[in-house]
C-alpha positions as CSV (number, residue, x, y, z in Angstrom):
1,X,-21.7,28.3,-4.2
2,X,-21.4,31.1,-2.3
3,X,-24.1,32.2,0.2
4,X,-26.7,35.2,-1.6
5,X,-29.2,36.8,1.3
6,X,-32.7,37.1,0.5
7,X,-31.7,40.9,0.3
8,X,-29.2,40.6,-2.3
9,X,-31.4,38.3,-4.6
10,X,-34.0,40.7,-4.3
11,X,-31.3,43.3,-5.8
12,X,-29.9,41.0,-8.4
13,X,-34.2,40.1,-9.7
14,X,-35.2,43.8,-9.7
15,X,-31.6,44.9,-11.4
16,X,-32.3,42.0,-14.0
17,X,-36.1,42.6,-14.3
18,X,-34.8,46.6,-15.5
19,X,-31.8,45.5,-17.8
20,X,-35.2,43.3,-19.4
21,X,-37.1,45.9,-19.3
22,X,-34.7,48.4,-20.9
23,X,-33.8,46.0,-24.2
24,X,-37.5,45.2,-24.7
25,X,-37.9,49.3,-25.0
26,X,-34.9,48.9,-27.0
27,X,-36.3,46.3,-29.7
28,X,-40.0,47.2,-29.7
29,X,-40.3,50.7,-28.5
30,X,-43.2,50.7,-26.7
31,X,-43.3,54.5,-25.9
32,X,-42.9,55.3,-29.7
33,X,-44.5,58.3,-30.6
34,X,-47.0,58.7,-27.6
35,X,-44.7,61.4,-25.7
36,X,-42.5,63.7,-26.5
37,X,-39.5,62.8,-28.1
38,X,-36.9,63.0,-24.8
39,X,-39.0,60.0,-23.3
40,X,-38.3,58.1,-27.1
41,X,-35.3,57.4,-25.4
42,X,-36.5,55.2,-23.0
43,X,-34.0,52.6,-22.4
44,X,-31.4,55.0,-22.2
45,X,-33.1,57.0,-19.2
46,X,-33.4,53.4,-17.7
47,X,-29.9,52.3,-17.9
48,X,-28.8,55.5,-16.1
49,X,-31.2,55.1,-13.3
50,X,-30.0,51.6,-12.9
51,X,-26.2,52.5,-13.2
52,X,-27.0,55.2,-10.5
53,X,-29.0,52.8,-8.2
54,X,-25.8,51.0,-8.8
55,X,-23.4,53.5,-7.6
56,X,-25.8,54.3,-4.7
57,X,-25.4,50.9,-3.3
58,X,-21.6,50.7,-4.2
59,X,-21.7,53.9,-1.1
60,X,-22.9,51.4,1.0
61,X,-20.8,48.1,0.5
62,X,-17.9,49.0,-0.2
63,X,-15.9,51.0,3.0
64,X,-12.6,50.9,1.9
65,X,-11.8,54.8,0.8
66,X,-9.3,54.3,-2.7
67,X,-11.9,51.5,-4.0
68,X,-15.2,52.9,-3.5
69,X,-13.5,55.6,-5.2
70,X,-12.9,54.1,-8.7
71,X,-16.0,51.8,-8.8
72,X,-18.1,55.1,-8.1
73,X,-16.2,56.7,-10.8
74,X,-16.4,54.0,-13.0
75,X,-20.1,54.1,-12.4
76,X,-20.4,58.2,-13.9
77,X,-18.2,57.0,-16.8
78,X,-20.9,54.5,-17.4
79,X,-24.0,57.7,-17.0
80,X,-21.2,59.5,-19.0
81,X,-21.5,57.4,-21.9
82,X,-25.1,57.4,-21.9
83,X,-26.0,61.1,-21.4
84,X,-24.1,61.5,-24.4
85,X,-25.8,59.3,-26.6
86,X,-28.9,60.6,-25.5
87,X,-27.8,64.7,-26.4
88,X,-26.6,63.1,-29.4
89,X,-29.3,61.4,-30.8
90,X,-31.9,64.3,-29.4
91,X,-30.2,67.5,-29.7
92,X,-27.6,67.0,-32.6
93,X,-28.6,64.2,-34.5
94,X,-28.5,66.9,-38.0
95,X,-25.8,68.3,-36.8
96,X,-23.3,66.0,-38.6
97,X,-20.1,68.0,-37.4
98,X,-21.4,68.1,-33.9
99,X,-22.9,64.3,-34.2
100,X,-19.4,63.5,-35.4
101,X,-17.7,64.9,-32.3
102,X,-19.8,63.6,-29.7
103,X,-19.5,60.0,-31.3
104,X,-15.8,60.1,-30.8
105,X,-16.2,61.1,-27.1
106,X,-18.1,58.2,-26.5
107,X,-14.4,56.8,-26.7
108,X,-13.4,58.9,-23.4
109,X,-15.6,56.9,-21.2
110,X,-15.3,54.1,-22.9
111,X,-11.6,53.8,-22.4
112,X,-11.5,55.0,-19.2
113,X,-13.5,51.7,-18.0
114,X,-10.3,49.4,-18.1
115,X,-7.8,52.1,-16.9
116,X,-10.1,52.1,-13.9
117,X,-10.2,48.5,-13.8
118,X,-6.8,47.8,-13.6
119,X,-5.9,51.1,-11.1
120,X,-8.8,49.0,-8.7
121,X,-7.3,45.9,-9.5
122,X,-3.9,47.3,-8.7
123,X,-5.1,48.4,-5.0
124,X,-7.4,45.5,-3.8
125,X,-5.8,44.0,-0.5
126,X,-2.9,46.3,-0.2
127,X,-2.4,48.7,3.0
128,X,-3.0,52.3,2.3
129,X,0.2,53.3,3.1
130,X,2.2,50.7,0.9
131,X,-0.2,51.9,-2.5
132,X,1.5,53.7,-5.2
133,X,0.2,55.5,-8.1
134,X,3.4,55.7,-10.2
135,X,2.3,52.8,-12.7
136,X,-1.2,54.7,-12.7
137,X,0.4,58.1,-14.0
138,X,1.9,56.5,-16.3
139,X,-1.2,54.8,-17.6
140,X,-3.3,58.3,-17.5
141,X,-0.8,59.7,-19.6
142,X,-1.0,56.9,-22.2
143,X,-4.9,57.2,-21.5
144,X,-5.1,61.1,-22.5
145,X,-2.6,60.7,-25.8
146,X,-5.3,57.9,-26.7
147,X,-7.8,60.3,-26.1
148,X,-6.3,62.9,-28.1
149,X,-6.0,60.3,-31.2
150,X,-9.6,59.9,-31.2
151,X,-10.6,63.5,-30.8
152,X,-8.3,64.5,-33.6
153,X,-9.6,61.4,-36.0
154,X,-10.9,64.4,-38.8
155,X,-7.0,65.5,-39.1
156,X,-5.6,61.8,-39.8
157,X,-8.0,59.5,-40.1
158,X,-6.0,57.0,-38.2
159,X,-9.0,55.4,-36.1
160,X,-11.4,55.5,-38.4
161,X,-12.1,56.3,-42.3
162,X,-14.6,58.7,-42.4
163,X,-17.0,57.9,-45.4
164,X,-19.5,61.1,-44.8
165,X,-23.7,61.0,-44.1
166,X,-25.7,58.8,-45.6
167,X,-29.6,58.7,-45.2
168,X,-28.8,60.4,-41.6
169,X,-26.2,57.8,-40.7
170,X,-22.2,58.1,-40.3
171,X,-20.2,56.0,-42.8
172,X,-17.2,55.2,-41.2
173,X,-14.5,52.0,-41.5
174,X,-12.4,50.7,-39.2
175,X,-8.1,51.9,-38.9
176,X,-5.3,50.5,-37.4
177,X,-5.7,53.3,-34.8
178,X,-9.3,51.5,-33.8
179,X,-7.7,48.4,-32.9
180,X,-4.9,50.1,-30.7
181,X,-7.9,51.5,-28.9
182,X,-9.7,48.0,-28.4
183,X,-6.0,46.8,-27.6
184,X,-5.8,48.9,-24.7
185,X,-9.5,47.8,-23.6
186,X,-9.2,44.3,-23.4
187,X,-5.1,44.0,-22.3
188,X,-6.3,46.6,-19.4
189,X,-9.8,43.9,-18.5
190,X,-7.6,41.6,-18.6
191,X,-4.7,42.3,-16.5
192,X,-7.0,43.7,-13.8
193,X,-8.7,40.2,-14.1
194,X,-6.3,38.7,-13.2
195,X,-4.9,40.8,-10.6
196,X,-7.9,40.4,-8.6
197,X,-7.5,36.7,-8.8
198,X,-3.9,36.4,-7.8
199,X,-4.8,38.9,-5.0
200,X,-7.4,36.9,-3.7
201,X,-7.4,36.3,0.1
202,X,-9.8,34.0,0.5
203,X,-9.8,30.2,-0.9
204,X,-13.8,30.5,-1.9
205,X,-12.8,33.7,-4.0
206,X,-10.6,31.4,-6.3
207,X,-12.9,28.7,-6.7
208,X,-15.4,31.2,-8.3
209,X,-13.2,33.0,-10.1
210,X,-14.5,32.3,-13.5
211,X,-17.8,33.3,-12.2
212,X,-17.0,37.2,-13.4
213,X,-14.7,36.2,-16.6
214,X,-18.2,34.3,-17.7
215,X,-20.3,37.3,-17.3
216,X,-17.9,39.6,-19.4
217,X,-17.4,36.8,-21.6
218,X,-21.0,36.9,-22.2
219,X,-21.4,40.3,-23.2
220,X,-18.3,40.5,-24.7
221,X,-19.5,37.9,-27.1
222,X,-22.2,40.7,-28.1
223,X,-19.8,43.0,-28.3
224,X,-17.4,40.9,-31.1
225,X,-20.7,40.3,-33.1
226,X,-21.1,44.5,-33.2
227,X,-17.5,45.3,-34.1
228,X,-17.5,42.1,-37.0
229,X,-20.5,43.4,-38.4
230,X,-18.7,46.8,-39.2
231,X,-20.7,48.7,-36.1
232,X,-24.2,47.5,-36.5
233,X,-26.5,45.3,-34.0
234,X,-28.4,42.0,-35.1
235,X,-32.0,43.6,-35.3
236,X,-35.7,41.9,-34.7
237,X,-38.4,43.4,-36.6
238,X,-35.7,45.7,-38.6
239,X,-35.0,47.0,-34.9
240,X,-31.6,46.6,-33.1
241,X,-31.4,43.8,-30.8
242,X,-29.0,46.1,-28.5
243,X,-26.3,48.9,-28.8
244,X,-22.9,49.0,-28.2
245,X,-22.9,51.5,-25.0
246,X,-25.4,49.1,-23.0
247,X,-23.2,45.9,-23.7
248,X,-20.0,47.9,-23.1
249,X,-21.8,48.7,-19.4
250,X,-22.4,45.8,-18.7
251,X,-19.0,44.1,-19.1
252,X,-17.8,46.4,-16.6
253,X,-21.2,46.2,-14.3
254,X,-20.5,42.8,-14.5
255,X,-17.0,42.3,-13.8
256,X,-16.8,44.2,-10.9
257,X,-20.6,43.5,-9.2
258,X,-19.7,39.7,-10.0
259,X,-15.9,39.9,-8.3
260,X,-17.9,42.1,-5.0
261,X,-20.4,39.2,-5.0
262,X,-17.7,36.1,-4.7
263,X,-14.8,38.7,-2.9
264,X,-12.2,39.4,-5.0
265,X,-13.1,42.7,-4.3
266,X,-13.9,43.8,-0.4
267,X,-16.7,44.2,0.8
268,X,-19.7,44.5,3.5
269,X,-22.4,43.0,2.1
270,X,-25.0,40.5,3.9
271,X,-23.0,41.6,6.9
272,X,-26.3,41.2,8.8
273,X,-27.5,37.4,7.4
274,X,-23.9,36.4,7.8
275,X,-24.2,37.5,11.8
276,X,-27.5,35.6,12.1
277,X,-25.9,32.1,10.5
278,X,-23.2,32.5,12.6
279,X,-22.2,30.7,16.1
280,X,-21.4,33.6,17.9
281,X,-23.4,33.5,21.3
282,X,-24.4,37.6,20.8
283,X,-26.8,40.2,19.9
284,X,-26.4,43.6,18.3
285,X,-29.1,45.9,20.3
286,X,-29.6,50.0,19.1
287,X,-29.5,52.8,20.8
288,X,-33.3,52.7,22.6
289,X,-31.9,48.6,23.4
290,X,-33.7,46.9,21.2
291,X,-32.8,44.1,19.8
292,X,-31.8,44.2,15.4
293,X,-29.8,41.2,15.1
294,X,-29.4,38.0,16.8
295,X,-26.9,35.0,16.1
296,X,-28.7,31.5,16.4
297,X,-26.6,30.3,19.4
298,X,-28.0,34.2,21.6
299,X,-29.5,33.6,24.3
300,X,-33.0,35.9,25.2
301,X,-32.0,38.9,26.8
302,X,-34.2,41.5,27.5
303,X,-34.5,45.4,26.9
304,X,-34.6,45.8,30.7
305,X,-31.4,43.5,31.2
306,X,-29.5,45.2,28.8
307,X,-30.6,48.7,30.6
308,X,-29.5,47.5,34.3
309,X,-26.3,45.9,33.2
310,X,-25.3,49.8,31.4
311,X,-26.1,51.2,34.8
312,X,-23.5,49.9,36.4
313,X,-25.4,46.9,38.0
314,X,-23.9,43.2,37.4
315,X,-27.6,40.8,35.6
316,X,-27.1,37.7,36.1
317,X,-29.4,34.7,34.5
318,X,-28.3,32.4,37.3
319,X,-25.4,31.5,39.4
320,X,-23.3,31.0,36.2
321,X,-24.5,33.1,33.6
322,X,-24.1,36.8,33.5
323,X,-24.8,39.3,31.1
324,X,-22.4,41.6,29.6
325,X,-23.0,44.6,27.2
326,X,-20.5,46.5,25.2
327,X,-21.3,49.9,23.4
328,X,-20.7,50.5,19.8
329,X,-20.7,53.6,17.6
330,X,-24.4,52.6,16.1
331,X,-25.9,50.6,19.3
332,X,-24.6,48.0,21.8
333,X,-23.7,44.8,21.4
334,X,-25.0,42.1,24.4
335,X,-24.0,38.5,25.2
336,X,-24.2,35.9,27.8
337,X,-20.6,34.9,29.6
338,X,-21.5,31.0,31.2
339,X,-18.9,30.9,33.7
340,X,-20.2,27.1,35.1
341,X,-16.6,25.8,33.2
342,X,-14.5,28.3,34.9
343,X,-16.4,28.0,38.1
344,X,-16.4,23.9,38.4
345,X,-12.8,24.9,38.1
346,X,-12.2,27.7,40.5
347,X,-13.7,25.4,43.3
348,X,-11.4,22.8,42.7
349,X,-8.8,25.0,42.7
350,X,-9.2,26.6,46.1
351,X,-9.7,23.4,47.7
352,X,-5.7,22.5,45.9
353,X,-4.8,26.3,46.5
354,X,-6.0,26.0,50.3
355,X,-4.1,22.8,50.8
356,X,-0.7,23.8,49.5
357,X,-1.0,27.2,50.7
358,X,1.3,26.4,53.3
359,X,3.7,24.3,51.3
360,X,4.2,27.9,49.4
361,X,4.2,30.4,52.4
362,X,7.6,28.0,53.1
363,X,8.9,28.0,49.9
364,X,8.8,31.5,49.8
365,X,10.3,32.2,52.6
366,X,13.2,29.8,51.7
367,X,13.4,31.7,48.4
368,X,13.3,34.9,49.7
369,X,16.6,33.3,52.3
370,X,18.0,32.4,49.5
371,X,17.9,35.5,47.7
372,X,19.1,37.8,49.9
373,X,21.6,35.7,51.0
374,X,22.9,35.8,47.2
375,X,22.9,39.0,47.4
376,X,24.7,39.5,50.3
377,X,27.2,37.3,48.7
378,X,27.5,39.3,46.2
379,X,27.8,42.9,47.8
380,X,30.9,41.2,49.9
381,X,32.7,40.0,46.8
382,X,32.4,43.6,45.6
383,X,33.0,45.2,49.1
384,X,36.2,43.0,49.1
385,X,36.9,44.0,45.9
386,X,36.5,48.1,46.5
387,X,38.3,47.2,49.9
388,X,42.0,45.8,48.2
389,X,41.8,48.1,45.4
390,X,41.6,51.2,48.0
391,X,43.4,49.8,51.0
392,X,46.6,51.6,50.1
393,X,45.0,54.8,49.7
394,X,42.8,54.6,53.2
395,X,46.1,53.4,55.4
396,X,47.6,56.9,53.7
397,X,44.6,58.3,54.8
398,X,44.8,57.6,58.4
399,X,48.6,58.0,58.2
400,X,48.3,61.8,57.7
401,X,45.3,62.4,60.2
402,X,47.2,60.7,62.8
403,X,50.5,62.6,62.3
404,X,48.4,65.6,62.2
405,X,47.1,64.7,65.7
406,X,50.7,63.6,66.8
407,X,52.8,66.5,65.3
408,X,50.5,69.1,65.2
409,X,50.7,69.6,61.3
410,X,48.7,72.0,59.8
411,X,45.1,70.5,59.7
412,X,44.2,72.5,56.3
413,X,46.6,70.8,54.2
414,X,46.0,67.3,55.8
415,X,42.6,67.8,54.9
416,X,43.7,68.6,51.1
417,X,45.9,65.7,50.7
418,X,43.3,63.7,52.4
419,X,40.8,64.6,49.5
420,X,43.6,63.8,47.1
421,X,43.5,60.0,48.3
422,X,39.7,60.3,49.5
423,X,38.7,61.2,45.7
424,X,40.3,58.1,44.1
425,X,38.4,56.1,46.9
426,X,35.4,57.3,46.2
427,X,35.6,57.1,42.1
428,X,37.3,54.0,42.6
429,X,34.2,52.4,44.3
430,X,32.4,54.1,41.4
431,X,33.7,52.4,38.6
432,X,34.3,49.2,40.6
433,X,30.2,49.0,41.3
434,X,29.4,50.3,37.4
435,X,31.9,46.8,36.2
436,X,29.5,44.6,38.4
437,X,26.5,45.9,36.0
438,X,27.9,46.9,33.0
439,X,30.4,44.5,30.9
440,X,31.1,47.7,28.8
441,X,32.0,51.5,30.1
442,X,32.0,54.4,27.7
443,X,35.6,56.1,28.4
444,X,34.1,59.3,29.8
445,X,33.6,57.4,33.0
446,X,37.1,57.2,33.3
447,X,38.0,60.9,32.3
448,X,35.0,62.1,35.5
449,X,37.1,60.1,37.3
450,X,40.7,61.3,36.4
451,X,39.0,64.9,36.6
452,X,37.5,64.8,39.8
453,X,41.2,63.8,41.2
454,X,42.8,66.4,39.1
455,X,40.7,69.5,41.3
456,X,41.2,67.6,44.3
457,X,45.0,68.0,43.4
458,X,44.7,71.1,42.3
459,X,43.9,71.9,45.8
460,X,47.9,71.3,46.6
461,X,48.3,74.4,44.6
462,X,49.0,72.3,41.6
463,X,48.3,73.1,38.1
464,X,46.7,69.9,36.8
465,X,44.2,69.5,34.1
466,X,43.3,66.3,31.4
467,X,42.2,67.2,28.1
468,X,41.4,64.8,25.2
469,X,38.5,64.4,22.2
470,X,35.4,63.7,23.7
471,X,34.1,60.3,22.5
472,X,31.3,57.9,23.0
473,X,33.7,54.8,22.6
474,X,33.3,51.7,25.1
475,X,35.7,49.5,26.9
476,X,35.5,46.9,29.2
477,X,35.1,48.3,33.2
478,X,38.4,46.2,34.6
479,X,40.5,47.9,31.7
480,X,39.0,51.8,32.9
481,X,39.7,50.3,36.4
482,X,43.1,49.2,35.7
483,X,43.9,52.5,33.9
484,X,42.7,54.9,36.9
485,X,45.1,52.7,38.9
486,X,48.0,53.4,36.5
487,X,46.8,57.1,36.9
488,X,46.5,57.0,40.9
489,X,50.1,55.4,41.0
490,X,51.9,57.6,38.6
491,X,50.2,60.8,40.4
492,X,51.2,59.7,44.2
493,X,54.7,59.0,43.3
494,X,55.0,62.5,41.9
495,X,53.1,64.1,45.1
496,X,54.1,67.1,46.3
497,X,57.2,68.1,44.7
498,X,55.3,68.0,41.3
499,X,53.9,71.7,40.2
500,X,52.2,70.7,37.1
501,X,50.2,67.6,35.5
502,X,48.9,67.3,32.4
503,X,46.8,64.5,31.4
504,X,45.4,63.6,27.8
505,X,42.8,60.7,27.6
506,X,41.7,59.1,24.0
507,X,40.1,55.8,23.0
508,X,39.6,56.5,19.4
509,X,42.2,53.6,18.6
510,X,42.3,51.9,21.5
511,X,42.8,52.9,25.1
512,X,45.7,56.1,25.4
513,X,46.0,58.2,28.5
514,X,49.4,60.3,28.7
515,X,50.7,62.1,31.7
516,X,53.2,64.9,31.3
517,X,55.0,66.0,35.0
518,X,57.5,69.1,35.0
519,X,59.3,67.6,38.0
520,X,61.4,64.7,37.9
521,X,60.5,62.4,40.4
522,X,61.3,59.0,41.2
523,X,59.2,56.3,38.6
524,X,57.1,54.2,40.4
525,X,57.4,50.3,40.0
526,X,55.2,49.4,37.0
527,X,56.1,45.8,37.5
528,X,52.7,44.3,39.9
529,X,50.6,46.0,36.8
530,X,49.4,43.3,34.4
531,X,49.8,44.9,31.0
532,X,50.0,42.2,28.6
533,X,47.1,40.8,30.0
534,X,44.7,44.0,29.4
535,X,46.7,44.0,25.8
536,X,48.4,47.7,26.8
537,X,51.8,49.1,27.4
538,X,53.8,51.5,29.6
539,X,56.4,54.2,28.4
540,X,58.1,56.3,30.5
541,X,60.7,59.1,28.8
542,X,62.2,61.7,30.8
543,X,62.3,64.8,28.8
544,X,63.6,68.5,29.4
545,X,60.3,69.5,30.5
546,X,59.7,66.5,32.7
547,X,58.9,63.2,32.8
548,X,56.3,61.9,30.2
549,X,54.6,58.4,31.1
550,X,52.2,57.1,28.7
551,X,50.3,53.9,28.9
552,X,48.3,52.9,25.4
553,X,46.7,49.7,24.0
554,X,48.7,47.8,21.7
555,X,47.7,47.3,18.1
556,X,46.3,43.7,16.9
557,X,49.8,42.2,15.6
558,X,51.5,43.9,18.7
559,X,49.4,41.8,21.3
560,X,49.9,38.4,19.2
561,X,53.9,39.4,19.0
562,X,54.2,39.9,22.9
563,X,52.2,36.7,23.4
């Protein structure tokens, strides 16, 4: 069974003591005649105070937003109902057209109860962002057109035969359009029933589930014998024993207080007797530090304790237990940390740590040995590596700046050539340390490369430029490498007699970069160049214009031809 505070029995007796209360009025009218004839409808009055004591403490147990919402306006369809039976049967009782009208608007509140029992249904236990209230615009539509069928009963009698007055009293029997409307009452219950019990997140939930079917089950039993006997209640003493709007209320009432009480529909209550049975070791303090709640396993702390420990100062009870105290947005929360555990533990670990302290200040150091002697290692394979890609280009280097000290060539160009071969060098090393990262190299890398030589060339007085469609496309670093030493070749061979280079660079469909010279000059040997190995090929055609060399990646039945 599940657990019911003292608090919440005290709220189920007095809501049961009214509903009591309210029938008896109901069946022997004990006001009668004494007062004036708004207070004749005692019972009535009653059930709206207890439906609004009801929404009152739905405010307060229920938090989340979209729920509270529906139950709350479930709650006023409820007060709905009743405030008008009450104008009816006070204000406009002999006013049979009027009478007539407000009796079929009893059927607005009335069949907006299950619409809102499924739409809550619908959102118990999903986010607020994943909620969606397609299905429930749909329904409201269907709701209003059901709405407008009973409003409009005089033009079609579809609901209900209208028989006229007798001795005060509607004559009326039942249509097909009636049983459409209790249709849509109980598939509506029914569904959102079940919803709540396939949503259920908790195994306690399911095993009470029948508890809330019961309780409609009940009153819906009162509610069969009503409709079977053509409208009319069993009566005691030739009074009514009930009428249809209380038994209607309390299907619904029932339902949903029923599913709050087991938890098929969220909620807060008892929060306060559930802390207390719990084994927390804490205490929920206010804002002036004194103690509201306590779990059985808190230990005392004091007002004072609680004061110190949020002014900064560390309490403790004794060598192992401190107090700590966190703030919340309606008061504190305090509890005892007992650090004997972790300190038994921390002993014995600094007498361990002490004697292996050593052992690890050696490790370390070996580690540390080791680790930059890996990477030593590995800045020499790459230093190597920069070193024989480059060599050719430093000896050239030092070539020219010793023939300019020898000869006495003009320094200026020296220097210009030198920052020819320099460039390559330096973009060389470049892509050579980006490779030892990087698997992959977008193809602008090599383009900044082939640029940055091209104005160093330029320098020579030579019109050179590369052009191509800029493209985030990715190749592997030793093919961009390999490429920018096809490019370095082709360029020094041509050096100086060429007076124009033009360069294209694209990687769209694999790996192109085309060279166009206006000079013929004598081809460099292509031959130490592993192209079937990087999948590419060279073409060299000497044109009118000059030579054109062009070195591209071979298609996908191209490389498995050549291999």
């Amino acid at each position: 069974m599940p657990y019911i505070s003292k608090k919440s029995r005290k709220f189920i007796l007095i809501f049961g003591i009214a509903l009591i209360l309210s029938e008896l009025e109901q069946v022997f009218n004990f006001v009668g005649g004494r007062l004036q004839a708004f207070l004749q409808e005692l019972n009535t009055i009653m059930f709206i105070g207890i439906t609004v004591t009801w929404i009152i403490t739905i405010q307060r147990r229920v938090t989340d937003k979209i729920l509270r919402s529906y139950l709350v306006l479930g709650g006023s369809a409820i007060i709905a109902l009743f405030i008008m039976r009450l104008i009816r049967w006070i204000l406009f009782s002999n006013i049979y057209v009027v009478d007539r009208y407000f009796w079929y608007a009893y059927y607005i509140p009335t069949t907006m109860l299950p619409f809102l029992s499924l739409l809550l249904s619908l959102n118990v236990g999903r986010e607020a962002e994943l909620r969606s209230y397609k299905s429930g615009k749909i329904l409201f539509a269907v709701w209003i057109c059901l709405i407008a069928l009973v409003l409009t009963n005089d033009l079609h009698n579809f609901v209900f035969n209208i028989g006229g007055y007798f001795d005060g009293s509607l004559n009326y029997k039942y249509n097909y359009g009636y049983y459409i409307v209790i249709a849509w009452c109980v598939i509506l219950t029914a569904f959102s029933y079940f919803i709540l019990i396939k949503r259920s997140r908790t195994s306690v939930s399911k095993e009470l589930a029948l508890i809330p079917a019961y309780i409609s089950m009940f009153f819906a039993t009162f509610l069969f014998i009503y409709i079977i006997r053509g409208g009319k209640s069993p009566t005691v003493f030739g009074r009514k024993i009930y009428n249809f709007h209380e038994i209607y209320a309390l299907i619904y009432i029932g339902l949903w207080e029923a599913s709050l009480r087991i938890g098929l529909i969220p909620s807060n209550s008892d929060y306060d007797d559930i802390f207390g049975l719990s084994t927390i070791n804490a205490a929920i303090a206010g804002m002036d530090n004194k103690i509201k709640y306590r779990s059985n396993l808190a230990q005392e702390i004091t007002e004072d304790e609680i004061a110190r420990t949020e002014n900064g100062e560390e309490v403790f009870l004794d060598e192992n237990r401190v107090i700590r105290v966190q703030t919340i947005p309606v008061g504190k929360v305090a509890w005892v940390e007992d650090h004997t555990t972790i300190n038994e533990l921390n002993a014995g670990l600094k007498e361990a740590l002490d004697r292996i302290s050593e052992e690890n200040n050696l490790l370390e150091m070996e580690n540390e040995i080791k680790t930059q002697k890996a990477s030593i290692e590995v800045r020499n394979k790459l230093y190597d590596k920069i070193s024989n890609r480059t060599q050719y280009q430093l000896k050239k280097i030092e070539e020219i700046l010793e023939k300019v000290e020898l000869s006495g060539c003009s320094p200026d160009e020296a220097l210009k050539l030198c920052s020819v071969f320099g460039a390559y060098a330096k973009r060389q090393a470049n892509l050579s340390i980006m490779t030892e990262h990087y698997k992959y190299l977008k193809l602008e890398e090599l383009r900044y490369a082939i640029r940055e030589s091209l104005e160093n060339i330029r320098l020579l007085g030579i019109d050179a430029n590369v052009s191509g469609i800029k493209a985030d496309t990715e190749f592997e670093g030793e093919l961009l490498i390999f490429a920018y030493e096809f490019f370095e070749t082709t360029v020094e061979a041509a050096l100086p007699d060429v007076e124009t280079i033009s360069c294209i660079l694209l990687g769209e469909d694999g790996l192109r970069l085309e060279m166009l010279m206006d000079t013929p000059f004598e081809i460099p040997d292509y031959s130490d160049f592993d192209v079937d190995g990087h999948g590419l090929k060279i073409e060299v055609l000497h044109e009118d214009e000059g030579v054109y060399v062009r070195l591209f990646s071979l298609k996908e039945s191209e490389v498995n031809v050549c291999s």
